[in-house]
Legacy VTK file of the C-alpha trace (Angstrom):
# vtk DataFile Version 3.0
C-alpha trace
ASCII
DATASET POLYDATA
POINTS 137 float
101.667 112.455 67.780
102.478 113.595 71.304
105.668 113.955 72.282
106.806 111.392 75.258
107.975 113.271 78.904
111.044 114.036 79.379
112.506 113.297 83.282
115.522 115.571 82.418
116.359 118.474 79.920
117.158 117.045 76.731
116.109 112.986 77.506
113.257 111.556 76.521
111.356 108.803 78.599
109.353 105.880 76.539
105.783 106.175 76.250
105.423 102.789 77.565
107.479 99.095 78.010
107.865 96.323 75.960
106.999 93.479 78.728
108.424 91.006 75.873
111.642 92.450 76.150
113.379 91.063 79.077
115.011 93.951 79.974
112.067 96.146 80.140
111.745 97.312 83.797
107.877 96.879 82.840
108.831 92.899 84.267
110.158 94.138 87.376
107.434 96.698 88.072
104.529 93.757 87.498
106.724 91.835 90.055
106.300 94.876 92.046
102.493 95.711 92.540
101.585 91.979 92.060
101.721 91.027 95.352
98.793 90.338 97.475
100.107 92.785 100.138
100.353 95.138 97.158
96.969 94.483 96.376
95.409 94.918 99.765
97.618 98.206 100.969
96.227 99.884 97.791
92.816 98.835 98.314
93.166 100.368 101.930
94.592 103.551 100.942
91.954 103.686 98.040
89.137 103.559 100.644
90.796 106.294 102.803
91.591 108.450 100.139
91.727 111.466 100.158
92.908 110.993 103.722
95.780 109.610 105.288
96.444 106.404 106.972
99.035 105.939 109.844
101.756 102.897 109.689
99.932 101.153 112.904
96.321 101.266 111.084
97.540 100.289 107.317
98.878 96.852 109.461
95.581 96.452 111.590
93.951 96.433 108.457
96.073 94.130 107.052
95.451 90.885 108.332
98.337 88.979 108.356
100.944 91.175 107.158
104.456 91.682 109.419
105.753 94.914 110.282
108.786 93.833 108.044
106.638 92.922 105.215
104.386 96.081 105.561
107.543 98.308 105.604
108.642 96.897 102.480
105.374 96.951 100.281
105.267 100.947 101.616
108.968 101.656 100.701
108.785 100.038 97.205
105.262 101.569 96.443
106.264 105.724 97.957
109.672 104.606 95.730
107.489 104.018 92.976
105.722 107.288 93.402
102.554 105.526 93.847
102.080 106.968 97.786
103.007 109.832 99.342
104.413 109.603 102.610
104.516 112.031 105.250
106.375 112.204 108.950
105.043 114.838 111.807
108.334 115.481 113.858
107.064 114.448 117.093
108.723 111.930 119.326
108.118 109.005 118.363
107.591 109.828 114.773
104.242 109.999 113.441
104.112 108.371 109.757
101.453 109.255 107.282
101.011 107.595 104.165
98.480 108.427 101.320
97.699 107.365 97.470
99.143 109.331 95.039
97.270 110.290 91.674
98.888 107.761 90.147
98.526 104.865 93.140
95.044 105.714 92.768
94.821 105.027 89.058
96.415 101.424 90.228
93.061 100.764 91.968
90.610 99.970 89.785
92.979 97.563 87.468
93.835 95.919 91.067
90.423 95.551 92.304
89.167 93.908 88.364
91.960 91.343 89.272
90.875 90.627 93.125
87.388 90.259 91.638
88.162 88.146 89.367
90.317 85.974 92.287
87.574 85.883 94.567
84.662 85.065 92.105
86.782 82.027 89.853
88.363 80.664 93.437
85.774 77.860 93.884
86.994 76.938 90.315
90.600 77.254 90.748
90.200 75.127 94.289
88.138 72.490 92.410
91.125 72.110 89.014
93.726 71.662 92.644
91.697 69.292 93.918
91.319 67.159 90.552
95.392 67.846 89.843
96.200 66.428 92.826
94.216 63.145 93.032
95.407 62.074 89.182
97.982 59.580 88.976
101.383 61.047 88.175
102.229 60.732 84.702
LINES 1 138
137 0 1 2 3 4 5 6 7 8 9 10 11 12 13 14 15 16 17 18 19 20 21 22 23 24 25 26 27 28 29 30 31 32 33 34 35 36 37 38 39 40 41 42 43 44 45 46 47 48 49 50 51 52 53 54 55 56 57 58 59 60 61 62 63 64 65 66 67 68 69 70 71 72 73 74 75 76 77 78 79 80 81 82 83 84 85 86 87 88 89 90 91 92 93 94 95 96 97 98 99 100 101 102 103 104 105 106 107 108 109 110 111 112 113 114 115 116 117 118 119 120 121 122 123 124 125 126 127 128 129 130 131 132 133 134 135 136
């Protein structure tokens, strides 16, 4: 049996979340990287990897996203450790953001799931489409 790591002498971190339990974090952190913007900013960073991406690119590749919204998803993931960020002190400030070994390892579970979106979607648009036009119960 291995022994779980430790994120300070003498404490011990779980191995891994009960998502049962509602006050595992494991709840919060699904909330977290189950966005689509999520999604897509990992899939970006994925393709660029091992390079770097600039703010400005990561949201012209990102159709749709908002400055606000883009800001946001990059905070919460670099808080998560799951990219690296980097600033060049020049004036204005040029941003850098990466995948980290571990935002990496969020790819491939993230593209199984977009997949699966895109290939059942005809599906899921067809059950709407039939859920809408039956009489209310």
């Amino acid at each position: 049996m291995t022994t779980p790591p430790t994120d300070e002498p003498g404490q011990r971190l779980s191995a891994r979340g009960d998502l049962w339990d509602p006050r595992c974090p494991t709840r919060q952190l699904l909330d977290r990287i189950g966005t689509k913007w999520t999604s897509m900013v990992v899939k970006i960073l994925a393709e660029s990897h091992p390079g770097e991406l600039r703010f400005a690119e990561l949201r012209r590749r990102v159709p749709g996203i908002s400055q606000k919204m883009l800001s946001v998803t990059l905070q919460s993931l670099a808080r998560d450790g799951l990219v690296a960020r980097r600033v060049e002190p020049t004036v204005p400030p040029a941003v850098h953001y990466q995948l980290t070994e571990l935002g990496l390892s969020l790819e491939n579970p993230l593209s199984a799931l977009r997949v699966w979106a895109e290939t059942h979607m005809p599906e899921i648009d067809r059950n709407n489409r039939l859920a809408e036009a039956r009489p209310p119960e």
